[in-house]
Backbone bond lengths (Angstrom), bond angles and torsions (degrees), N, CA, C in turn:
res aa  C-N    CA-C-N  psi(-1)  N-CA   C-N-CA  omega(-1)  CA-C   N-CA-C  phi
1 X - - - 1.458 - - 1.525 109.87 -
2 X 1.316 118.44 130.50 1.435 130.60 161.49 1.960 98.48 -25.37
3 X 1.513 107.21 161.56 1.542 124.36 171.53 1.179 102.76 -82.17
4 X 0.924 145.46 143.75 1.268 140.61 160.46 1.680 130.35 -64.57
5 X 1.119 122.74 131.88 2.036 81.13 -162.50 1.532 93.80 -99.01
6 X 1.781 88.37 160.47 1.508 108.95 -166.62 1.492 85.76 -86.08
7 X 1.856 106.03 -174.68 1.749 127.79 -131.63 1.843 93.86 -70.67
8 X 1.530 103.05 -39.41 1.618 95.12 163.98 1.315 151.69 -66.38
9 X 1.518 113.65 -25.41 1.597 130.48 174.58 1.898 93.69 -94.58
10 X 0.932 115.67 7.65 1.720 117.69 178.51 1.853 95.76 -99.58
11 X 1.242 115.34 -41.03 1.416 119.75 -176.59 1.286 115.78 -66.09
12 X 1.439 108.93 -48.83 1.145 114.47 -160.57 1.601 112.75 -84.53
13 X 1.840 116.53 -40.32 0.835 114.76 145.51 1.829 144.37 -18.51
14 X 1.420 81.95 -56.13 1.932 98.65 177.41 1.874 101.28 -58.02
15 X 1.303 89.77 -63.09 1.698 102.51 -174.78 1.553 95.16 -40.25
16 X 1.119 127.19 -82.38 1.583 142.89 177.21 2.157 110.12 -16.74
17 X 1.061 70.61 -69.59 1.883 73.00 -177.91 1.407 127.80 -86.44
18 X 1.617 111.91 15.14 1.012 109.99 163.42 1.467 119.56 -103.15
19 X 1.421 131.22 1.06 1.092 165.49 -139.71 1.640 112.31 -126.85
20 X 1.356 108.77 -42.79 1.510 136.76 -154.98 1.433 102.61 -87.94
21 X 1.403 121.86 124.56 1.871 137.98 167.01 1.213 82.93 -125.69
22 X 1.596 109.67 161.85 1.155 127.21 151.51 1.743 147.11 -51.48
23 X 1.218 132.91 70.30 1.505 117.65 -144.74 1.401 104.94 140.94
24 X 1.624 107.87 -25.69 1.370 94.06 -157.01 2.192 100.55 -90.91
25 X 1.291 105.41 166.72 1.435 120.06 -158.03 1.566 105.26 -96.54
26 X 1.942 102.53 -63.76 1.532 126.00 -156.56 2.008 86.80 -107.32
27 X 0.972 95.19 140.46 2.202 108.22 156.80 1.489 103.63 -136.88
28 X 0.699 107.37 91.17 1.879 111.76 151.99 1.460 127.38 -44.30
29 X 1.264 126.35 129.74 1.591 113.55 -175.10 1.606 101.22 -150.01
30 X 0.875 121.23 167.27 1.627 115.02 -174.58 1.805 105.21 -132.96
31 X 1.299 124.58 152.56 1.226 121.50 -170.80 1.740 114.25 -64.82
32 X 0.978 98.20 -27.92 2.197 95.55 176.02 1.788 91.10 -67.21
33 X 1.414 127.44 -30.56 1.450 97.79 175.63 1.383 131.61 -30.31
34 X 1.513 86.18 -64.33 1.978 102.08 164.91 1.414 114.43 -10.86
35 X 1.431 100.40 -54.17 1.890 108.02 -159.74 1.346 101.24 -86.87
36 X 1.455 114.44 -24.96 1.844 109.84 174.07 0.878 124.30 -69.62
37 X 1.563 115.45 -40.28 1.766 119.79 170.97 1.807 103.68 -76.32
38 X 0.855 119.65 -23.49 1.810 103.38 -178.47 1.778 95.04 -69.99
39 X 1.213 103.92 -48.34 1.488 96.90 -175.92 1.343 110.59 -45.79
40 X 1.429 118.75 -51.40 1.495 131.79 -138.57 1.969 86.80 -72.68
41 X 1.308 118.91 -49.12 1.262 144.98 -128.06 1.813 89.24 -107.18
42 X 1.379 124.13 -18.72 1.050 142.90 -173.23 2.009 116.41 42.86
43 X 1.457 92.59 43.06 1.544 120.09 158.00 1.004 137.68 -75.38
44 X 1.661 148.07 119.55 1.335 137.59 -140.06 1.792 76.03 -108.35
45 X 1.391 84.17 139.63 1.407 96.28 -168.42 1.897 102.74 -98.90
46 X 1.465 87.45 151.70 1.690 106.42 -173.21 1.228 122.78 -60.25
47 X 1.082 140.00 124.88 1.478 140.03 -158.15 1.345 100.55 -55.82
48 X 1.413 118.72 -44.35 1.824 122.47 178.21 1.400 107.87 -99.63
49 X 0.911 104.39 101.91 2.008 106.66 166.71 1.219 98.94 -45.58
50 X 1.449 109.63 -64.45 1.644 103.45 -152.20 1.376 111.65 -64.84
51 X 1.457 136.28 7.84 1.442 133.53 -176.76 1.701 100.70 -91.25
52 X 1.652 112.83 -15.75 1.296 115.13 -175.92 1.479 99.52 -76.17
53 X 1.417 145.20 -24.13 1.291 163.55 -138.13 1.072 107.55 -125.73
54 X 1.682 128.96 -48.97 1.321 132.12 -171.09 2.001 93.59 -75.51
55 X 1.360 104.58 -60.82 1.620 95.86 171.13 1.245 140.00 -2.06
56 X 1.540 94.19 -74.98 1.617 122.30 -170.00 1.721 96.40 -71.04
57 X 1.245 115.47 -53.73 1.765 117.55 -175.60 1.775 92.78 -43.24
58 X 1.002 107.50 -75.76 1.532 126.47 -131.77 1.662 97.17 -102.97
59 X 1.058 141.44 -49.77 1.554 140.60 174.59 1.192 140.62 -92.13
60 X 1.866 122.49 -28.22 1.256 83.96 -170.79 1.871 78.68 -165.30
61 X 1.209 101.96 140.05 1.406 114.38 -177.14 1.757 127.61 -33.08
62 X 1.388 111.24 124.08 1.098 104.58 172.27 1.551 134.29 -56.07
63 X 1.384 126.91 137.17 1.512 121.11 -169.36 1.730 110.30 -60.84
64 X 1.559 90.55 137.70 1.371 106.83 -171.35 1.688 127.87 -38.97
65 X 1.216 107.39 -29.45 1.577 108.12 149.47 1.290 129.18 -43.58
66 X 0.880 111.33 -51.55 1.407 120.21 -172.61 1.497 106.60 -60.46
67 X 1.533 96.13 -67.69 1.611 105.28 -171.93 1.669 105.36 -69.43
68 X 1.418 132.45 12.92 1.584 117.94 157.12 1.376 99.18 -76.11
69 X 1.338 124.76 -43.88 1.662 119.08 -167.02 1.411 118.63 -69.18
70 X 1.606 126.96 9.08 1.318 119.70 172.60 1.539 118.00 -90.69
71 X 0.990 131.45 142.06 1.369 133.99 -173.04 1.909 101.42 -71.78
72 X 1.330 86.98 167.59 1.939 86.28 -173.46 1.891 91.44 -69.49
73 X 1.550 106.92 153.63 0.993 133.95 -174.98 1.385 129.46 42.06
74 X 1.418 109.60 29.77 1.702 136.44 178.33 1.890 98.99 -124.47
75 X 1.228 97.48 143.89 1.319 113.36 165.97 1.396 117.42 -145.64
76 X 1.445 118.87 157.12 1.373 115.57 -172.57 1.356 100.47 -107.36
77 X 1.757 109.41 146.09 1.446 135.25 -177.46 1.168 112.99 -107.19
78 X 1.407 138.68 143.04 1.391 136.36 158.50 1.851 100.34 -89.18
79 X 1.568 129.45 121.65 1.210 121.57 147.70 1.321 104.21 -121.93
80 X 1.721 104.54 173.19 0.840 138.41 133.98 1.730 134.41 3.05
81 X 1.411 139.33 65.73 1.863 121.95 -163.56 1.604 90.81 -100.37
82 X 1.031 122.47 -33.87 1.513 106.87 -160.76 2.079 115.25 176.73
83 X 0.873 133.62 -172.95 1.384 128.78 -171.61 1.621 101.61 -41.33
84 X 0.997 127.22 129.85 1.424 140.91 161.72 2.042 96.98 31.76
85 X 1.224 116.55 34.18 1.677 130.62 159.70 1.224 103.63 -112.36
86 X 1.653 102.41 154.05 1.614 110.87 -172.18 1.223 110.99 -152.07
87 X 1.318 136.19 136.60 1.687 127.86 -170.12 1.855 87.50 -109.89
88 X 1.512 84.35 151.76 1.981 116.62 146.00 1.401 99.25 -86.56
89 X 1.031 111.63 132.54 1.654 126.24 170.14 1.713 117.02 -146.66
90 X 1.146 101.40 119.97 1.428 101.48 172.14 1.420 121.44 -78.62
91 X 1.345 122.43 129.66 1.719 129.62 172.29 1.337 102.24 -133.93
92 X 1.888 77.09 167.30 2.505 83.33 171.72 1.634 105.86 -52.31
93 X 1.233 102.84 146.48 1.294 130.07 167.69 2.121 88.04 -52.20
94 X 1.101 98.83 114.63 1.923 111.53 -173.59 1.717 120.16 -119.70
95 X 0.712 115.25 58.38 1.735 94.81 -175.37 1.583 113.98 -113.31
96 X 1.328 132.70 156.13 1.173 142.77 -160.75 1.264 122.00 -101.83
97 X 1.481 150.35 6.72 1.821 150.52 -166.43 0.970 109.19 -25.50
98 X 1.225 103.43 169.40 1.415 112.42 167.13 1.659 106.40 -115.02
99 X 1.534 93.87 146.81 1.645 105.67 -166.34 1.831 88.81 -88.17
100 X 1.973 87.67 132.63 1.300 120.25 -168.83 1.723 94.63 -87.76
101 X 1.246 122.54 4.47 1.949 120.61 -179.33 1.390 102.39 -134.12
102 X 1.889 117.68 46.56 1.203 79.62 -169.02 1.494 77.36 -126.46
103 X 1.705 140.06 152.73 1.164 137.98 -159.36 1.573 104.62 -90.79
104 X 1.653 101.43 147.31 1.520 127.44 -165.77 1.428 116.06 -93.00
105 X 1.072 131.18 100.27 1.646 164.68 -148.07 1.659 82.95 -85.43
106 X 1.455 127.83 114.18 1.506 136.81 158.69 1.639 97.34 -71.54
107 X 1.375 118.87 144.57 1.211 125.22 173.24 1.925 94.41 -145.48
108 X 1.597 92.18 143.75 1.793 86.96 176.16 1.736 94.13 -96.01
109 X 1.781 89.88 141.21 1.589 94.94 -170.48 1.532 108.48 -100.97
110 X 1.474 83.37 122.30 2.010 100.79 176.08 1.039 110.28 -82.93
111 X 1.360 144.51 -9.21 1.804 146.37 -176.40 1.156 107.19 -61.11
112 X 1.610 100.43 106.32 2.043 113.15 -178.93 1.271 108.80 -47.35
113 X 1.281 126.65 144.55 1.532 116.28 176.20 1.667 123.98 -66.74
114 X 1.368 102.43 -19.00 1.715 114.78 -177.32 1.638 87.59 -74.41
115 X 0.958 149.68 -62.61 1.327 137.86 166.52 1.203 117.66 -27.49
116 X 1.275 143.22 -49.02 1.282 146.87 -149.36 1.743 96.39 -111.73
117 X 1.214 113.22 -23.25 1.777 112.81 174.78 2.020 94.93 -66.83
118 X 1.730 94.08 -65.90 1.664 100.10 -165.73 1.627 127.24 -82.97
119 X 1.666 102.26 25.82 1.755 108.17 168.87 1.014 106.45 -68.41
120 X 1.525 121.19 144.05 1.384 129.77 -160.69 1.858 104.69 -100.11
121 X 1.592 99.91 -40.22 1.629 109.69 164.73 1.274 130.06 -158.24
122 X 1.081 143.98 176.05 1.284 135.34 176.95 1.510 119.26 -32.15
123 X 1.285 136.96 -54.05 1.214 145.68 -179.98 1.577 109.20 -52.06
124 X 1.283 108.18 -63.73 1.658 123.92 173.01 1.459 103.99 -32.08
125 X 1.262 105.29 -63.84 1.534 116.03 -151.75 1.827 104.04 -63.93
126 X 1.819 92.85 -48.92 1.524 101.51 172.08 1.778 126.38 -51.75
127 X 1.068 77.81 -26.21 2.215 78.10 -173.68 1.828 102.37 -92.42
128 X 1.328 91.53 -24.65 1.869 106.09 172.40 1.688 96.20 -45.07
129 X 1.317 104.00 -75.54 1.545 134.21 -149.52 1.646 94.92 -66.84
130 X 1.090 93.92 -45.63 2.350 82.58 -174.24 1.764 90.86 -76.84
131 X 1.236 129.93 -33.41 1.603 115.04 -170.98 1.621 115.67 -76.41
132 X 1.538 119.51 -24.32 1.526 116.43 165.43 1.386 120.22 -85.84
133 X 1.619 107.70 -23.16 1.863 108.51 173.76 1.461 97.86 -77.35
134 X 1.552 127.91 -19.46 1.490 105.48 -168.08 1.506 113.61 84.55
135 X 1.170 113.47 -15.04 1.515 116.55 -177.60 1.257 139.16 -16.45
136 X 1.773 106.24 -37.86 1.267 114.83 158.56 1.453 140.54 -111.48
137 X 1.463 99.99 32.76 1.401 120.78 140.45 1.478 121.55 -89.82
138 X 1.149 110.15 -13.12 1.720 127.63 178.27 1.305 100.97 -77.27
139 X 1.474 120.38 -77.22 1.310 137.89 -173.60 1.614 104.96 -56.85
140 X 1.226 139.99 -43.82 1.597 126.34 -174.23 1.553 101.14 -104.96
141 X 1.324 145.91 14.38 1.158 127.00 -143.71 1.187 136.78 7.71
142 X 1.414 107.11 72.76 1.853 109.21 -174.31 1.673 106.45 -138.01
143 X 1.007 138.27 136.07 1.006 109.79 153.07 1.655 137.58 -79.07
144 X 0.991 108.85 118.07 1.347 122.45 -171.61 1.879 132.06 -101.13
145 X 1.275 110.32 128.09 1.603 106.31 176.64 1.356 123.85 -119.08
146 X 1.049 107.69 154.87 2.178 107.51 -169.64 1.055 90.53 -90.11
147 X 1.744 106.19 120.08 1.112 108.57 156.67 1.611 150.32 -114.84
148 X 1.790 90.02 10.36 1.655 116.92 141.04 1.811 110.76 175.09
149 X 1.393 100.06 151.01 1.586 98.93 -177.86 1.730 103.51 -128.79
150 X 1.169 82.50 160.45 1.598 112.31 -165.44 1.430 110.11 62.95
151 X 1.316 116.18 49.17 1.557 127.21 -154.32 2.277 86.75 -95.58
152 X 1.661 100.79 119.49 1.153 100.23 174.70 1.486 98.26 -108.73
153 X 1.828 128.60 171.09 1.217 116.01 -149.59 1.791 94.92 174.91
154 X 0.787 138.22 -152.41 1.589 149.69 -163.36 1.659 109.43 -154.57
155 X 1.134 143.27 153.94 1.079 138.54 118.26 1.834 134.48 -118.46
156 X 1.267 105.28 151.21 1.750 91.81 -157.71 1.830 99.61 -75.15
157 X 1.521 103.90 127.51 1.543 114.87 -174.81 1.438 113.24 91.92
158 X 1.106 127.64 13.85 1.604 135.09 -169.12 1.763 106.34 -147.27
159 X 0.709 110.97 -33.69 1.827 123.47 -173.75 1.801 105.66 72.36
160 X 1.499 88.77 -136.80 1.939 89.81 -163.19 1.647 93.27 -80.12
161 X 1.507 115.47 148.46 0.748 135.41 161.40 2.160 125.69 -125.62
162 X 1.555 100.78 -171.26 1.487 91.88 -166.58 1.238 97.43 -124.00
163 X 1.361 143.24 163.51 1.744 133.13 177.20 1.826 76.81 -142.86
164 X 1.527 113.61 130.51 1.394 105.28 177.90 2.284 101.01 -84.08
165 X 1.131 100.13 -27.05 1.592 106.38 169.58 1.398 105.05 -151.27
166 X 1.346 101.05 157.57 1.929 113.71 177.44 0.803 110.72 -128.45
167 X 1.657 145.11 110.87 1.400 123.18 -146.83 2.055 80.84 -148.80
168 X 1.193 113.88 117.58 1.396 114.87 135.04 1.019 162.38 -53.83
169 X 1.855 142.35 119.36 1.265 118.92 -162.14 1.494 107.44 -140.58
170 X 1.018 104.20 169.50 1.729 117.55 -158.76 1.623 91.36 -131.79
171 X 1.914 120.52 140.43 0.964 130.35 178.06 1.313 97.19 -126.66
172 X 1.650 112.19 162.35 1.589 126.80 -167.40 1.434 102.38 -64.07
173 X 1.297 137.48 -2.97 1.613 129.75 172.68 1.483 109.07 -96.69
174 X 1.496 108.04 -28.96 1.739 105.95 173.84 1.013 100.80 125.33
175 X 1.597 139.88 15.71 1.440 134.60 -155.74 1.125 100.13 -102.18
176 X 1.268 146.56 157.75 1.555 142.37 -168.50 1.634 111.45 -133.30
177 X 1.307 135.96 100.43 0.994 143.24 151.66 1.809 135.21 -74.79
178 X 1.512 94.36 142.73 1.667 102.46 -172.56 1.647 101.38 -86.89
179 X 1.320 122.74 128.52 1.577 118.69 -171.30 1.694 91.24 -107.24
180 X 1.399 147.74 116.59 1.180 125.08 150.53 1.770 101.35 -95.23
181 X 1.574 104.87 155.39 1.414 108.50 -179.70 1.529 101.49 -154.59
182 X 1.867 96.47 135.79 1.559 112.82 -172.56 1.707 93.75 -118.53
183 X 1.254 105.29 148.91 1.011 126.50 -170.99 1.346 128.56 -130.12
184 X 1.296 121.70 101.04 1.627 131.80 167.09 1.381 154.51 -100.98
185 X 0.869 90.33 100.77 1.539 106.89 171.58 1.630 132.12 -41.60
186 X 1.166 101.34 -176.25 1.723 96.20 165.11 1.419 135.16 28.20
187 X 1.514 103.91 -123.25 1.641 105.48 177.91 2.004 103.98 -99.99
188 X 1.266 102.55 5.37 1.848 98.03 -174.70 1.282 92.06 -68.34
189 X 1.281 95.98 157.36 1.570 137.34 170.83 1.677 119.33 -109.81
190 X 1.389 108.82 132.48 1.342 101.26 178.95 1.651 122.72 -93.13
191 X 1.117 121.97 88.21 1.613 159.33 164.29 1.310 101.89 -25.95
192 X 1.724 102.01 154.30 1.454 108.12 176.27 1.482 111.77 -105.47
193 X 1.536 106.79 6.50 1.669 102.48 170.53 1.786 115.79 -90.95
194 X 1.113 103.20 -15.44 1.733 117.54 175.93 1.628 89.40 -72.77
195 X 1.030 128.80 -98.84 1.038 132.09 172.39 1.408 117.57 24.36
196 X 1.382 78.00 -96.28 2.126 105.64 -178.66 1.325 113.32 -52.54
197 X 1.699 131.44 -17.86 0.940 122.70 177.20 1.764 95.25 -88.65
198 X 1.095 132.16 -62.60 1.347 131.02 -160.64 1.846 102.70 -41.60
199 X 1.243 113.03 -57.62 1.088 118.98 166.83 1.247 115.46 -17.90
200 X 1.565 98.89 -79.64 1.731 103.93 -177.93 1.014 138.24 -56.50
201 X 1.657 112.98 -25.22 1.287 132.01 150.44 1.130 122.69 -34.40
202 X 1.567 118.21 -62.61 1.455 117.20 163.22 1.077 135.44 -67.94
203 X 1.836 132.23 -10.56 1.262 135.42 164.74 1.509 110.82 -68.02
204 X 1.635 113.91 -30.17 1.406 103.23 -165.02 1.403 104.38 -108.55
205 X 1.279 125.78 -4.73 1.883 135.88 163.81 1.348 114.49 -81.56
206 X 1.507 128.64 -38.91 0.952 142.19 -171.37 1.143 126.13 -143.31
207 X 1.619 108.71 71.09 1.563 112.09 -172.79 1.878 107.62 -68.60
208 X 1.448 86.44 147.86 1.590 77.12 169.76 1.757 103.36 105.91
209 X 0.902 103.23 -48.60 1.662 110.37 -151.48 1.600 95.26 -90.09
210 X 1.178 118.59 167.83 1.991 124.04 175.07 1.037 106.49 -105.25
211 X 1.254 103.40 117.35 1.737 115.45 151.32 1.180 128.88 -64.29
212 X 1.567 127.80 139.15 1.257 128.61 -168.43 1.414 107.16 -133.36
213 X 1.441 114.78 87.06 1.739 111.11 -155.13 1.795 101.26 -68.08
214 X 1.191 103.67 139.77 1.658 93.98 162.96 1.470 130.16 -137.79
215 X 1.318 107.26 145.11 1.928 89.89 -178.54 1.329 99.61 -141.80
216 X 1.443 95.06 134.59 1.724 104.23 -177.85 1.749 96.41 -121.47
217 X 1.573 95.47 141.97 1.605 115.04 -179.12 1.526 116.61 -129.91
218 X 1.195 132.47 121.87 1.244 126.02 142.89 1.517 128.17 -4.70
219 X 1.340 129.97 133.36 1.431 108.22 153.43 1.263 103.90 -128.39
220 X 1.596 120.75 -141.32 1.277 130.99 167.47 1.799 110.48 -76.36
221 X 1.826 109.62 139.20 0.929 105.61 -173.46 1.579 126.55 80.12
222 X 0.888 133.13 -51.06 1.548 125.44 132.34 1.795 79.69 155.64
223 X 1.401 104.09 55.64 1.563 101.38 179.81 1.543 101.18 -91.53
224 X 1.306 125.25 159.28 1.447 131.60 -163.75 1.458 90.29 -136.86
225 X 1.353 105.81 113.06 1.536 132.66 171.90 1.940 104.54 -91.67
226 X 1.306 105.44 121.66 1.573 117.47 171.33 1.370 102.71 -129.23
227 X 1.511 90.21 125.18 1.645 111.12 175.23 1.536 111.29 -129.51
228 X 1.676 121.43 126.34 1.385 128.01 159.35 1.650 106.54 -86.91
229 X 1.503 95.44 120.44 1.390 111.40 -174.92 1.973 109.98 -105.92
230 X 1.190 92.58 154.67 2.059 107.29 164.59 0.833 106.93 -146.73
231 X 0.955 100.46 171.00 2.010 128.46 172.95 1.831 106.29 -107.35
232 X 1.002 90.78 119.57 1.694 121.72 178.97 1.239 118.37 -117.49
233 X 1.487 129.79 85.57 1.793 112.80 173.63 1.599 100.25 79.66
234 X 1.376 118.08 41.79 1.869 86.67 -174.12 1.278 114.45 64.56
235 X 1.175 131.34 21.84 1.697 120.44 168.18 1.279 103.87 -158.32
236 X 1.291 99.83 147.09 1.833 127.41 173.69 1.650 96.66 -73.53
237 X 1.675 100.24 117.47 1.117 128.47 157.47 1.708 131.96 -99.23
238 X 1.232 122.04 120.90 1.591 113.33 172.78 1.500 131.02 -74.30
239 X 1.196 92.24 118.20 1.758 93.74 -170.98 1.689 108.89 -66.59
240 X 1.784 109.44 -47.70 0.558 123.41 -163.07 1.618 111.43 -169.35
241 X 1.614 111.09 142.43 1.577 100.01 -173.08 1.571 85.45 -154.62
242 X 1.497 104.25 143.87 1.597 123.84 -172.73 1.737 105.52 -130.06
243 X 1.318 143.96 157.14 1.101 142.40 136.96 1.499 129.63 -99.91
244 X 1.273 132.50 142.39 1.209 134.10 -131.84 1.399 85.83 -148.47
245 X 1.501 121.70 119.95 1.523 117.77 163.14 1.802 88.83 -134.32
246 X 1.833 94.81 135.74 1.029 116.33 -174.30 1.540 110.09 -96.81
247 X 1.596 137.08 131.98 1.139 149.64 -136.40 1.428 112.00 -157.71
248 X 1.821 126.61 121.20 1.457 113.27 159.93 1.615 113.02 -56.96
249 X 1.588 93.01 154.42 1.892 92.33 -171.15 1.371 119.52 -76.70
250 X 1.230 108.42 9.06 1.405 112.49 -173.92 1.872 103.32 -87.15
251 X 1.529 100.37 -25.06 1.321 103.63 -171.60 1.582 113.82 -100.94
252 X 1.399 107.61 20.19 1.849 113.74 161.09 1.162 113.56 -74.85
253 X 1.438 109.24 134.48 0.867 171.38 -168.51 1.868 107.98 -63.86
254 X 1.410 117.00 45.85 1.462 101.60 -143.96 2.058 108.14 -65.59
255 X 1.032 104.04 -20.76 1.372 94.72 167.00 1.667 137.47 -84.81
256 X 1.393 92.90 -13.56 2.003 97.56 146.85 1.079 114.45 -77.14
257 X 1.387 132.71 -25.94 1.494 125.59 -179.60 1.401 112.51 -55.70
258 X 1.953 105.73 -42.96 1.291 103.55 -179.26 1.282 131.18 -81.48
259 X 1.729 108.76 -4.32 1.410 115.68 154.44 0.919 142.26 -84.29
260 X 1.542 117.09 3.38 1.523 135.58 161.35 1.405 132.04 -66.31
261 X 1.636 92.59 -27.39 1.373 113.36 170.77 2.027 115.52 -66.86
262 X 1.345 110.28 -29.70 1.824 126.63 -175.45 1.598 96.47 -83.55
């Protein structure tokens, strides 16, 4: 027998199939839904709505209903439409890994230890660790500065959104780029609705200027995967992806150093 889904894939579900014909692409739903289906469904509803929403986006698979109704190589997204509104939208099946053959970059690690005692979780620790190594002045050659994290904000046609850091950067001709960068931990996946919003964020904050999407992940071993991402056709494309293992300097590696140079 199927799992039954617990109080969140029961919500979202309800919301989902009441909405749902055959054929159809976009479902619109608005956040008091939440409170109509708990009623309807007679579910004591979650102190945070939006954790029922942030979930499904960003953590953890939609209930199996749902995902029978996607066509092969389509999957459905929860974004963003407008003030506390949110669409179902179907796109390519999109997700981001990190390549398990791709060679591991020694870096000597500057991360103060009082930092690394008082990270609160994976995410923390991760945006900690690329902002004292500099990492992404390494990885894009730019120099670059944070210029705020966990920065929440609006965009017009998208509503509130989250930037996990906003970091600016300056190249040797003088040109100035907007860096937004999301950061994952654990079992997250890097998504094509993070993405598309950061993006847009920067088209409609900073016209004019280049966006340089970025997402840094955890891997095994405490390797730090950096990827510059776009949007191509409806899909997250890799510009570019490096691995980064951070190291006291005593323990370089001096003959990878000199193969870094080939």
């Amino acid at each position: 027998m199927a799992k039954a889904p617990n109080r969140y894939g029961a919500l979202i579900e309800k919301i989902f199939l009441d909405r749902y014909s055959e054929g159809e692409t976009e479902l619109e739903f608005a956040r008091t839904d939440i409170e109509a289906a708990a009623e309807t469904l007679n579910i004591k509803l979650p102190k945070n709505l939006g954790d029922v929403l942030y979930s499904f986006r960003f953590r953890v698979a939609l209930p199996e209903t749902i995902v029978e109704t996607q066509p092969a190589g389509m999957e459905w997204v929860i974004e963003l439409a407008g003030k506390a509104v949110y669409r179902f939208r179907l796109v390519k099946f999109n997700r981001v890994l990190p390549r398990e053959d791709l060679v591991r970059i020694d870096i000597p690690d500057a991360t103060p230890e009082l930092i690394r005692a008082y990270a609160l979780d994976d995410e923390q620790a991760l945006l900690a660790i690329v902002r004292y190594n500099r990492l992404l002045d390494t990885f894009l050659g730019l120099t670059t500065y944070s210029l705020q994290n966990h920065l929440r904000t609006t965009v017009k046609g998208i509503g509130q959104i989250e930037i996990d850091e906003l970091y600016v950067g300056l190249d040797k001709r003088g040109c100035h780029y907007v860096i937004p960068v999301q950061a994952k931990g654990g079992k997250d996946q890097i998504g094509i609705v993070q993405i598309s919003q950061d993006i847009r964020f920067v088209e409609d904050k900073f016209p004019g200027m280049r966006c340089r999407a970025i997402a840094a992940q955890f891997m095994n071993d405490q390797i730090i995967a950096l990827f510059e991402l776009t949007l191509q056709d409806d899909e997250i494309k890799v510009v570019e992806e490096r691995h980064y293992r951070l190291v006291p300097a005593k323990e370089l590696d001096q003959g990878k150093i000199r193969d870094y140079r080939d």
